[in-house]
ZAMARGU-4260 file (C-alpha; in steps of 0.2 Angstrom, whole numbers, plus 5000, padded with zeros to 4 digits):
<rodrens>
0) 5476/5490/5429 | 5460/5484/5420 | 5442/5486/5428 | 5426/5493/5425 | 5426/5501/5442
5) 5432/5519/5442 | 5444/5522/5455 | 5452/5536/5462 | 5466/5543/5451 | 5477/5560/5458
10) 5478/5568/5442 | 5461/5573/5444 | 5463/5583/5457 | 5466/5601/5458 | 5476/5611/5471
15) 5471/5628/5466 | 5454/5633/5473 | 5447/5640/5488 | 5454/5625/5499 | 5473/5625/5491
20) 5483/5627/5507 | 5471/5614/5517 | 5478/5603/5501 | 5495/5606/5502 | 5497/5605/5521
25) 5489/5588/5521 | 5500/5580/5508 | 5516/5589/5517 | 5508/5580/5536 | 5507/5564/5522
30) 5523/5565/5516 | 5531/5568/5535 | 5521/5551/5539 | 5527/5542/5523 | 5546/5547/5529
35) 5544/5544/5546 | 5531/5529/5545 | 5535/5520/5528 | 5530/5503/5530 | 5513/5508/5538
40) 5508/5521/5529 | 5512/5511/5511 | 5500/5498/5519 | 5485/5510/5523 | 5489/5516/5507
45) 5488/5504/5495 | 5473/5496/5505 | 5465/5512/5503 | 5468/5512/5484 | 5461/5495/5484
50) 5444/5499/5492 | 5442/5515/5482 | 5435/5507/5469 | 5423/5494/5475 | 5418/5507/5488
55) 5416/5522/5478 | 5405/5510/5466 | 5396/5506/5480 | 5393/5522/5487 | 5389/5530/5469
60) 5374/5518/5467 | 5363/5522/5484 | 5370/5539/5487 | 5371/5549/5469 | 5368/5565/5475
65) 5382/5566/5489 | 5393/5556/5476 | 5395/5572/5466 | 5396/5584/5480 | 5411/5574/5487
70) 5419/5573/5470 | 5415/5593/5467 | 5424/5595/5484 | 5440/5585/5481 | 5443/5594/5463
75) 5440/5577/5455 | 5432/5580/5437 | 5414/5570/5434 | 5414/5558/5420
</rodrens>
């Protein structure tokens, strides 16, 4: 994919820290749904990948400061 937006890539993020078991019990409860949900849960998904660009964009520009506190939460790197 080519844009100039930056959009949200999982091998930023990090599932050793202080919240690693809040991490991995999530993406166990998402791949439940996926299995048990597939054609929804593809949807919200890819819609969701979708936005994360234009949105986080957005968001970046009029709130900097809770930009990087979200990042700094999530594991994701700053660039």
């Amino acid at each position: 994919m080519v844009s100039s937006l930056p959009f949200f890539s999982v091998k930023h993020v990090k599932l050793s820290g202080g919240n690693a078991g809040v991490k991995i019990v999530a993406l166990a409860a998402l791949v439940a749904l996926a299995w048990k949900y597939s054609g929804i849960v593809v949807l919200i998904g890819s819609t969701g990948y979708a936005m994360s660009g234009p949105v986080g964009f957005l968001w970046s520009r009029y709130f900097p400061s809770s930009w990087e506190r979200q990042r700094s939460f999530l594991g994701l790197s700053s660039q």
